[in-house]
C-alpha positions as CSV (number, residue, x, y, z in Angstrom):
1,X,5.5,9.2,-21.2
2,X,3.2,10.3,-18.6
3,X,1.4,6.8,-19.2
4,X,4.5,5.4,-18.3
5,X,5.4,7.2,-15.1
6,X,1.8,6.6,-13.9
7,X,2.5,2.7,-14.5
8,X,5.9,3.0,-12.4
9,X,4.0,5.3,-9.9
10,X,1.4,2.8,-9.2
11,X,3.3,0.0,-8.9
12,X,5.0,1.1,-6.3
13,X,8.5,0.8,-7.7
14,X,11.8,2.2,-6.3
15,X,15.4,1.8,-7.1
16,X,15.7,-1.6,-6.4
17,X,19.8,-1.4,-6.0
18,X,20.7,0.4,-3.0
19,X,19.1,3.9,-1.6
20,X,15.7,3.1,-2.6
21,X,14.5,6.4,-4.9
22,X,11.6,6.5,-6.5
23,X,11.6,5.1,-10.0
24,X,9.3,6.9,-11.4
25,X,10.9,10.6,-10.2
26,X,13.9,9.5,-11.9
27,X,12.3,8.3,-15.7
28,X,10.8,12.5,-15.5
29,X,14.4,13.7,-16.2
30,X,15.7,14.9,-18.9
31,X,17.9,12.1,-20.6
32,X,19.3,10.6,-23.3
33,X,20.9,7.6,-21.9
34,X,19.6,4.4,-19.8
35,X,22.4,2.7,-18.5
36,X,21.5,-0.4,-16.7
37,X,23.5,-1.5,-14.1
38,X,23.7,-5.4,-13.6
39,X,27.3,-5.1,-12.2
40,X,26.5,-6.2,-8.4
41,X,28.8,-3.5,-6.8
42,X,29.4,-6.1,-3.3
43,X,31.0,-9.1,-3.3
44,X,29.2,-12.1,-2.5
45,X,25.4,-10.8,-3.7
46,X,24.4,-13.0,-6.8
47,X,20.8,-11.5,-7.5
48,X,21.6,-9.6,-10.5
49,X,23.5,-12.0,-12.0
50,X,19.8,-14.2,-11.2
51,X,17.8,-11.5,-13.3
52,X,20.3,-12.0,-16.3
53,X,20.1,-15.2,-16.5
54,X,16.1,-16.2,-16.1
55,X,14.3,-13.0,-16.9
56,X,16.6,-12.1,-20.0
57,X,13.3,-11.7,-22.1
58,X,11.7,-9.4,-19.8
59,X,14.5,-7.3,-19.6
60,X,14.7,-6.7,-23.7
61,X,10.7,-5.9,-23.3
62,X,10.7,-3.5,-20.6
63,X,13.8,-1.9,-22.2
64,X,11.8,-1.5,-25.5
65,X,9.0,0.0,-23.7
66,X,11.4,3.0,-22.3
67,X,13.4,3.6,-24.8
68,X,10.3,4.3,-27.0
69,X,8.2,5.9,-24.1
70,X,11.6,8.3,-23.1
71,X,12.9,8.6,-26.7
72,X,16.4,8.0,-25.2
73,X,18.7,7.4,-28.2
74,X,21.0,4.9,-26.5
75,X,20.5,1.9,-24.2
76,X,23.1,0.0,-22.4
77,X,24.0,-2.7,-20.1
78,X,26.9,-2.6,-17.6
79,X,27.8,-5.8,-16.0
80,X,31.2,-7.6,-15.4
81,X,32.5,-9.4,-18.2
82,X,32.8,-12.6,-16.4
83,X,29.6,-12.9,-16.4
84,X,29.6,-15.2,-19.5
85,X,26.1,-17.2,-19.2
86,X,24.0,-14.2,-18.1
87,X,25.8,-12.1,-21.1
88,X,25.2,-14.9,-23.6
89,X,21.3,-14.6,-22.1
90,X,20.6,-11.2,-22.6
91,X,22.4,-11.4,-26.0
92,X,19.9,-14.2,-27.3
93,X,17.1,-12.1,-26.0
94,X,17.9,-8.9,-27.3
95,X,18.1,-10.8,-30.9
96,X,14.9,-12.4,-30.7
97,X,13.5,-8.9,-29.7
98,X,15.5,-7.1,-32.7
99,X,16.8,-4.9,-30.0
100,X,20.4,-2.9,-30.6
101,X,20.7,-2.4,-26.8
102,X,24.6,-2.5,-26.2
103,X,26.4,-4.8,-23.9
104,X,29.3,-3.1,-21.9
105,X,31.3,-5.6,-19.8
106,X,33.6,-4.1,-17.1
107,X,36.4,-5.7,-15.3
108,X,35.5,-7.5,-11.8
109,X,36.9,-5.0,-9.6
110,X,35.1,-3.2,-6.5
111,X,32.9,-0.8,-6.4
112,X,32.5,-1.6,-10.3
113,X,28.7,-1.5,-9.4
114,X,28.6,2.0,-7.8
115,X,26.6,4.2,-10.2
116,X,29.0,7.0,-10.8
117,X,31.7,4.5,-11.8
118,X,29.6,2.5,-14.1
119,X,29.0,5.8,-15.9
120,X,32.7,6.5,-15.6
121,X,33.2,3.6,-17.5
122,X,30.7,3.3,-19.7
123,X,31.2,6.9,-21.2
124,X,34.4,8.2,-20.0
125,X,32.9,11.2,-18.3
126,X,32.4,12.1,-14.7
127,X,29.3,12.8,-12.8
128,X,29.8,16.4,-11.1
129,X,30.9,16.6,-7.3
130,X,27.7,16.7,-5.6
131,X,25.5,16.2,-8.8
132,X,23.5,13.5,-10.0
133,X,23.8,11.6,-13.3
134,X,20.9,13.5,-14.7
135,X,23.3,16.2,-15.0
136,X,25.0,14.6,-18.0
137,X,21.7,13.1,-19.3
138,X,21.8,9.7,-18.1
139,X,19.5,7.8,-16.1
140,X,20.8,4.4,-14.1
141,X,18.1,2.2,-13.6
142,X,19.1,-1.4,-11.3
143,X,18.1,-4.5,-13.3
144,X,15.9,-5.9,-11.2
145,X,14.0,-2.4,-11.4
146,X,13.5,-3.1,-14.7
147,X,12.4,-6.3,-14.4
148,X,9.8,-4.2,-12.1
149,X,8.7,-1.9,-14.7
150,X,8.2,-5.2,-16.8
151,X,6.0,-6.9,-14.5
152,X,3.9,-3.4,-13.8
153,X,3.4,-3.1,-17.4
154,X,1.5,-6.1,-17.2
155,X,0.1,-5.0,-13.9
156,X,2.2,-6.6,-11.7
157,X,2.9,-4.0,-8.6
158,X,6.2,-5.1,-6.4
159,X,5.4,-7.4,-3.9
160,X,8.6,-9.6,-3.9
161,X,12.1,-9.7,-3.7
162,X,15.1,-11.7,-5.3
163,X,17.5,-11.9,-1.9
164,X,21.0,-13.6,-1.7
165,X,21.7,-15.6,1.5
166,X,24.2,-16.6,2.1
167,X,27.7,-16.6,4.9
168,X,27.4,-18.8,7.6
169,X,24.1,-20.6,6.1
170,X,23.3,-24.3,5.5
171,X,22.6,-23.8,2.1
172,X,23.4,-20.7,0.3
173,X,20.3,-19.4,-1.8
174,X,18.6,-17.0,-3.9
175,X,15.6,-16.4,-2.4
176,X,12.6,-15.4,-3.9
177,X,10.3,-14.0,-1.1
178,X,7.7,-11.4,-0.2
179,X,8.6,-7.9,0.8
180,X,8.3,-7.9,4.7
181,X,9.6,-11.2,5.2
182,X,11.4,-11.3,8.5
183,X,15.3,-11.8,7.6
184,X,14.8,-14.5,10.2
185,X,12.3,-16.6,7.9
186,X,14.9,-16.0,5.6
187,X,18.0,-17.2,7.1
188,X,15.6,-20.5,8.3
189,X,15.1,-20.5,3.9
190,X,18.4,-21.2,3.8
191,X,18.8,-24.1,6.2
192,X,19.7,-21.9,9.2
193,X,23.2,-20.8,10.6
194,X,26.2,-22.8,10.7
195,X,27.0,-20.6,14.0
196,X,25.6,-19.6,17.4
197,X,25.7,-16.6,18.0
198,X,26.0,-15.0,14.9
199,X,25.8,-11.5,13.4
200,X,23.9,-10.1,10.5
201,X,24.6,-8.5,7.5
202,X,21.6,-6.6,5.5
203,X,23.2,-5.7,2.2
204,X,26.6,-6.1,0.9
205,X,29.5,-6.8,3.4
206,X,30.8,-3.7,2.4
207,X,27.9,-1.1,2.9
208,X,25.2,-3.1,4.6
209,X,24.0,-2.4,7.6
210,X,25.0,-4.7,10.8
211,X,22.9,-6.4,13.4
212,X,23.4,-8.6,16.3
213,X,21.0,-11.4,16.8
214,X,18.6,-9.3,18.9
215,X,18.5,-6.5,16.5
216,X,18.1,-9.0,13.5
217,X,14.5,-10.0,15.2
218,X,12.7,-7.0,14.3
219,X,14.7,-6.5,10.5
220,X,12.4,-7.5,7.6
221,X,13.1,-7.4,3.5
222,X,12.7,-4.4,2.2
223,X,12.2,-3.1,-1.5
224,X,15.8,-2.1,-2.1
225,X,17.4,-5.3,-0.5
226,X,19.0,-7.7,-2.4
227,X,21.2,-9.7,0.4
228,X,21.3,-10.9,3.5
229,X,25.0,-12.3,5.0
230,X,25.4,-14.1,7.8
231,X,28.7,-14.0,10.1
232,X,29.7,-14.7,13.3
233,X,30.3,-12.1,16.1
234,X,34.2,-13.0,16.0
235,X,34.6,-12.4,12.1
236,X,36.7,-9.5,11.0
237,X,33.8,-7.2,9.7
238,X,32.0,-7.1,12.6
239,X,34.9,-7.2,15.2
240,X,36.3,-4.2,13.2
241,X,32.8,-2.3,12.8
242,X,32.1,-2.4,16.7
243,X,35.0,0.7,17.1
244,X,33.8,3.9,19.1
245,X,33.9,6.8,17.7
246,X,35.9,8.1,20.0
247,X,38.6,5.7,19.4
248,X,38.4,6.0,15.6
249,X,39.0,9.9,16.4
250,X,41.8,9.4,19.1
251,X,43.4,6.6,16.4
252,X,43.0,9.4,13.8
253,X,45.1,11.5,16.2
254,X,47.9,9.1,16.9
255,X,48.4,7.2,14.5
256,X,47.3,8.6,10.7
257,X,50.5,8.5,9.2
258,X,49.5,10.8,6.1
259,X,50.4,8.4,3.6
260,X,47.4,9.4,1.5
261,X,46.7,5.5,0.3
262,X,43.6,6.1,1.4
263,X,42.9,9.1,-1.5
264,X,44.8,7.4,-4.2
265,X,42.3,4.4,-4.1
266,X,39.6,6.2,-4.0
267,X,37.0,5.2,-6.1
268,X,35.5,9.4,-6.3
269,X,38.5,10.8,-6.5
270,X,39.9,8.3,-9.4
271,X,36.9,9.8,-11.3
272,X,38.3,13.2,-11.0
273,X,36.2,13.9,-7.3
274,X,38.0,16.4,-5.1
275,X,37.6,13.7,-2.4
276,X,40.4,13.1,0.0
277,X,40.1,10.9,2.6
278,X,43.6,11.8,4.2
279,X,43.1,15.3,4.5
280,X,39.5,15.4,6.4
281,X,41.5,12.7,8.6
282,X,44.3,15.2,9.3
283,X,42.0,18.1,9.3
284,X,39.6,15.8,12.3
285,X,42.9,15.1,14.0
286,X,44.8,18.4,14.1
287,X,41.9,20.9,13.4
288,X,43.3,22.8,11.3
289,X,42.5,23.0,7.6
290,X,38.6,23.0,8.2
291,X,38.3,22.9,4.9
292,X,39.5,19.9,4.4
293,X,36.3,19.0,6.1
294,X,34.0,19.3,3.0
295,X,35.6,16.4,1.1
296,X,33.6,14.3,3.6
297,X,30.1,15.8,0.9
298,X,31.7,13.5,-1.5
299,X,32.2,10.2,0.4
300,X,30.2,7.2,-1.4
301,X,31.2,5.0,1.7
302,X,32.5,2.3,-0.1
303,X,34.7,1.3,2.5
304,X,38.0,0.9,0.5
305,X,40.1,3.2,2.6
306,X,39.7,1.7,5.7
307,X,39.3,-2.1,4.6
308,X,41.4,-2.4,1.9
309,X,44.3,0.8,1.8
310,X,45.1,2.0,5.4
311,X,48.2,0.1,6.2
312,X,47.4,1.5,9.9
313,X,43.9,-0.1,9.7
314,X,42.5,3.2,11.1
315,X,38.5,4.5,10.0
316,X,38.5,7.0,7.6
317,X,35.1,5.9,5.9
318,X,33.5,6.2,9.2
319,X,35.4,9.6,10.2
320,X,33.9,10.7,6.7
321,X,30.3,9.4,7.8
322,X,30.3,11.3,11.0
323,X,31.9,14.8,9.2
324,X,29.1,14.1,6.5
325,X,26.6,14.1,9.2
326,X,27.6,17.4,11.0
327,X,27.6,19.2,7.6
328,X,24.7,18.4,6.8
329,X,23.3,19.0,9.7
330,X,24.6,22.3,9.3
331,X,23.6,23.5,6.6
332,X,27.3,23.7,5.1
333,X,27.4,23.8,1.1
334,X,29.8,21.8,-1.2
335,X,31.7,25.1,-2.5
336,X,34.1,22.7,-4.9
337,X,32.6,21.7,-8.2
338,X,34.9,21.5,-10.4
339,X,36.2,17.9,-11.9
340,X,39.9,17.1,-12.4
341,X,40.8,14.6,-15.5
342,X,44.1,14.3,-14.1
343,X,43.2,11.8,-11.2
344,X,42.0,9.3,-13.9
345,X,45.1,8.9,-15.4
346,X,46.5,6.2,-12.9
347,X,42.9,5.1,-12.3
348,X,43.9,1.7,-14.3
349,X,46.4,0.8,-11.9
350,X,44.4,1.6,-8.6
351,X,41.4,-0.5,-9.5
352,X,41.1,-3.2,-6.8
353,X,40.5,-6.9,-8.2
354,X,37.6,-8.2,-6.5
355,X,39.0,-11.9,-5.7
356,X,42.1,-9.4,-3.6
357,X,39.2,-7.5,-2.0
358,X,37.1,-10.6,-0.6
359,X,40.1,-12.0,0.3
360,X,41.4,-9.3,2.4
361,X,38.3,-9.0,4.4
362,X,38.2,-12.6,5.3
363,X,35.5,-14.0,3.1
364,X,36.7,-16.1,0.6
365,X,34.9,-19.2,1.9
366,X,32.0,-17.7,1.1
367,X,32.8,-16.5,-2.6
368,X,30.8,-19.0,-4.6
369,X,27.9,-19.0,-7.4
370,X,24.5,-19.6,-6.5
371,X,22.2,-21.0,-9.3
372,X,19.9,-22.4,-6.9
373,X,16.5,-19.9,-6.7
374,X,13.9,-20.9,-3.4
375,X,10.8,-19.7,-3.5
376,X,9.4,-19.0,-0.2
377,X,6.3,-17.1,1.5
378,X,6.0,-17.0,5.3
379,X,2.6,-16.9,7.1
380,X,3.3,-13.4,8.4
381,X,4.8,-10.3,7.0
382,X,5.8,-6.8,8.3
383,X,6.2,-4.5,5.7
384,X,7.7,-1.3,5.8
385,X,6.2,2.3,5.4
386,X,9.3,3.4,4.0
387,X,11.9,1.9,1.3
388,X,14.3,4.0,0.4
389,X,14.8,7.6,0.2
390,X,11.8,9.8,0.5
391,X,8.5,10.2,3.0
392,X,7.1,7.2,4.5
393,X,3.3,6.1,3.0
394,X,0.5,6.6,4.5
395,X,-1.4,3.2,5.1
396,X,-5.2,3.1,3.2
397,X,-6.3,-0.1,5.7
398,X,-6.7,-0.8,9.0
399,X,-6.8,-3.4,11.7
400,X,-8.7,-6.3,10.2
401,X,-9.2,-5.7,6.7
402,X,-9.0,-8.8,4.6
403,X,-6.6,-8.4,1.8
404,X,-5.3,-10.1,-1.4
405,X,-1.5,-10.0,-3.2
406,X,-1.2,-6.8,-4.9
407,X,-4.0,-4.5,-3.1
408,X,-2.7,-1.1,-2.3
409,X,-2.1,-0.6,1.4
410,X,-0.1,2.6,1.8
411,X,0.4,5.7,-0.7
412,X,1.6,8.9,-1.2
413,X,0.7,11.7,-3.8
414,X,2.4,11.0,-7.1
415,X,4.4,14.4,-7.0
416,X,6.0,13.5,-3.5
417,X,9.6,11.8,-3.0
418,X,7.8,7.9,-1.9
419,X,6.2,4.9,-2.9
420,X,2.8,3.0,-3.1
421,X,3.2,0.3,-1.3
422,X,0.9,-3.6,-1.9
423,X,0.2,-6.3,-0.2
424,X,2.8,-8.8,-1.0
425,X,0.5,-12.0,0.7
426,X,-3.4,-12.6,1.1
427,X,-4.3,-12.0,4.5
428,X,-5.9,-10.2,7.4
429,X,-4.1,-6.7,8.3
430,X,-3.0,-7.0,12.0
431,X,-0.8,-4.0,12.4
432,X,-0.5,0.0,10.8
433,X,1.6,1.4,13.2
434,X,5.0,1.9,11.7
435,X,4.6,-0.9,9.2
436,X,1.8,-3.0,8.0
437,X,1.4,-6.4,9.7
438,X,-0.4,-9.1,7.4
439,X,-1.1,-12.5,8.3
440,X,-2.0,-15.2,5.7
441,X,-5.5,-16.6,6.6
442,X,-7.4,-19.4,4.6
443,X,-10.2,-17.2,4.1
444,X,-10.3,-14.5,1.0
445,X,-12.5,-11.6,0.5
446,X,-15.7,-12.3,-1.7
């Protein structure tokens, strides 16, 4: 086992889905369960779907190797059951291997990606408020983090990325690149924009992060991104996200009508979560039931309740955001733990279709499959000293150092929250200072 970890360790390799946590602090649980989530929780991102379909036999090896190296008794797969050609991949693979890991193929609805759902459906039982899945002896791994523990067994550290472009692009792609690729190469990948000015999404519409042309200058690929979706400025998203604060506050005041949508869609609190949106909006509006406030603790910011169920299109994700922050911040502690069954049982009826979902938020014209994958590698990258959650590395090179794909350039100490971090081109180091400039040179060290 401790083989394995040190593989994972080395390699540099984090949760390649979302927040970015070290992979290797996660397989040191105590578990019984891998579930590996394939489901692409935001609309429009196709990587996942990409790993199914052309690393199938990777997947069933890597798999093999943790199972036997964790002794977890069961190994499954959560994806959408539309996926019919990656499904029908991973099935052939799995045979060929003489693997019995299972297949379990949820409906396409949103967030049927986010990790405490997939576990909700998978097993039927509910991740505690505040807890992490480790609690019920289950580890979610991404699928394109295994794909990372497949390529480190054969001592392959992460140096690249599978990224979806797409929005207002030329020519929507999968785009396999090197971590610290400007998102600007990227976009340029993919044809360039079909707009001027335009806006940037880095992640999923739904909870990626948003930048303005400007902003989007200085933005590179990260470990734990898989998309990048181009809008213009004028596009719903955006025109919605620019709000003030103080407005979504005064909004709260005025015009929250109570009607609780926003808590009976709730992805948490349909898994038995004592999350409700409408009450920290009434308790931020009125100030009085500060207890309220603590619900915020349980938010997953999926963005359903204030893009898809307020019929008064007021904020209450981001009014959960800001509470979050000030509890935290303070110190205050999530004193409700207990889980109630009984949300669940109209949970069936309250799951959002994705096709409604994309259509509601204006991007349907965007909704298509992308088979095509583009390999590209600019002449300069800026990567990161930090993916994820966790410390940021400590760069091992300076200014001038020749390097090749794959040499360590940043660490931390194997029993810190971080990653090792590798060249992902051959070239000359040109920058440490808050990431690691490399620029590809024709010259290689001897």
């Amino acid at each position: 086992m401790m083989n394995l970890l040190k593989i994972v360790y080395e390699a540099g390799i984090v949760g390649a889905g979302g927040a970015g946590f070290p992979t290797h602090k996660k397989l040191s649980g105590e578990f019984d369960t891998v579930i590996v989530n394939a489901a692409e929780c935001e609309p429009l991102l196709e990587s996942d779907r990409c790993v199914m379909r052309n690393y199938a036999a990777m997947i069933a090896e890597a798999l093999s190797v943790i199972r036997r190296e964790t002794g977890a008794s069961r190994v499954v797969i959560g994806t959408k059951k539309k996926y019919e050609r990656e499904i029908a991949a991973l099935r052939s693979a799995f045979a060929e291997a003489g693997a019995d890991f299972e297949i379990f193929g949820v409906s396409s609805f949103y967030p049927a990606g986010d990790e405490q759902v997939m576990i909700y459906e998978i097993t039927g039982r509910t991740v505690p408020p505040g807890g992490i899945p480790l609690a019920l002896g289950i580890v979610v791994l991404n699928i394109t983090t295994v794909l990372d523990i497949w390529r480190a067994l054969h001592g392959v550290p992460v140096t690249e990325k599978l990224v979806t472009v797409t929005g207002e692009v030329k020519r929507p792609v999968i785009l396999k690149t090197p971590v610290g690729t400007r998102v600007t190469d990227c976009i340029a990948a993919a044809g360039g924009t079909l707009v001027d000015p335009w806006m940037l999404i880095k992640g999923g519409p739904m909870m990626g992060r948003q930048f303005g042309m400007s902003e989007a200058e200085a933005q590179t690929i990260g470990k734990a991104d898989g998309g990048l979706i181009v809008l213009s400025p004028d596009h719903a998203l955006p025109t919605f996200s620019r709000k003030p604060l103080k407005r979504m506050i005064n909004e709260a005041k005025s015009a929250c009508i109570q009607c609780s949508y926003c808590t009976e869609l709730c992805p948490r609190y349909l898994i038995g979560h004592k999350m409700r949106p409408h009450r920290v909006m009434r308790s931020i509006a009125t100030g009085t039931n500060q207890n309220d406030l603590t619900d915020a603790v349980l938010c997953c910011e999926c963005g359903i309740c204030e893009l898809f169920s307020c019929p008064m299109r007021l904020s209450p994700r981001r009014i959960n955001v800001y509470v979050k922050g000030i509890l935290r911040s303070s110190g205050a502690k999530l004193e409700d733990r207990s889980i109630y069954p009984e949300h669940a049982k109209v949970r069936d009826y309250r799951r959002i279709a994705q096709k409604r979902f994309i259509a509601r938020l204006e991007l349907g014209k965007y909704d298509h499959h992308i088979d095509e994958v583009v390999e590209y590698t600019p002449k300069t990258v800026s990567i990161p000293l930090k993916h994820g959650v966790g410390r940021p590395s400590e760069p091992v090179v300076s200014v001038g150092d020749v390097v090749n794909r794959g040499d360590v350039i940043a660490s931390v100490p194997f029993d810190d929250v971080g990653c090792v971090i590798h060249a992902s081109i051959d070239g000359v180091i040109t920058c440490t200072d808050g990431q690691i400039n490399i620029t590809r040179e024709e010259r290689t060290r001897t």
